[in-house]
N, C-alpha and C positions, 0 to 999 in steps of 0.2 A: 524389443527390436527398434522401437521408433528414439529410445533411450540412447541406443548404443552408436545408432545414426547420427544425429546431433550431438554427441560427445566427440565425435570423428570430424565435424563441421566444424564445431568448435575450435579444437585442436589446430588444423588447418586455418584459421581464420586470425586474421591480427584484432582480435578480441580480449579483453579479461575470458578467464573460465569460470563458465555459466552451467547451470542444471535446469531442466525444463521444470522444475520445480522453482528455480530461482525465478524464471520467467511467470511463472505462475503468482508468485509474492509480488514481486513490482507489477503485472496485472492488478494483483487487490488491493497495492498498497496508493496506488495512482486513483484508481477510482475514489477509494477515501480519501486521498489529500486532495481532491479536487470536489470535495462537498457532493459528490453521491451517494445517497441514502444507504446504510448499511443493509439493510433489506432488499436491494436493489444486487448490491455488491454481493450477498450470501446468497442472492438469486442466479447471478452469471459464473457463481465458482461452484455451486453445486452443493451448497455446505444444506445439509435437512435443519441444523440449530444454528439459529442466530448468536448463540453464546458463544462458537467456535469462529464466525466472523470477528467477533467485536475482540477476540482473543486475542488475535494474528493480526488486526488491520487498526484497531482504536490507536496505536501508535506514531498510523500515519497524519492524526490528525491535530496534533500535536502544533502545528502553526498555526492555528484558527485557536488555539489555547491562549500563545504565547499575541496574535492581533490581540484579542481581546484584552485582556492584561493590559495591553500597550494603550487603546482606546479610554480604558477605566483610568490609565495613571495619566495620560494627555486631559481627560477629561475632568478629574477632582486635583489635578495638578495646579493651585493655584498660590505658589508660594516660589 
């Protein structure tokens, strides 16, 4: 019911189309890319395994990958 609701909002709405699932991803996916403990993240979405977190959201962390990288070749960068 609360699905069909918000698909009707949507619709109505000068939006992209969105699923309350989608909105649930970019919830997970923002707390990870914003250095919130995954444990923390698998705590507010309800997940009981942390391996089902890190599944769906390790992806979003992927520019703390790509700093680092960048800090290691700035920093042995001497040529």
């Amino acid at each position: 019911m609360i699905a069909c609701r918000f698909r009707r909002l949507v619709h109505r709405a000068p939006i992209p189309y969105c699923t309350l699932h989608d909105l649930r991803h970019t919830y997970g996916s923002t707390l990870a890319a914003n250095g919130v403990k995954f444990t923390e993240t698998q705590k507010r979405l309800g997940h009981k395994n942390l391996q089902v977190t890190l599944k769906f959201y390790i992806h979003a962390t992927k520019h703390y990958d790509d700093k680092a990288e960048k800090v290691l070749d700035d920093l042995f960068d001497i040529f």
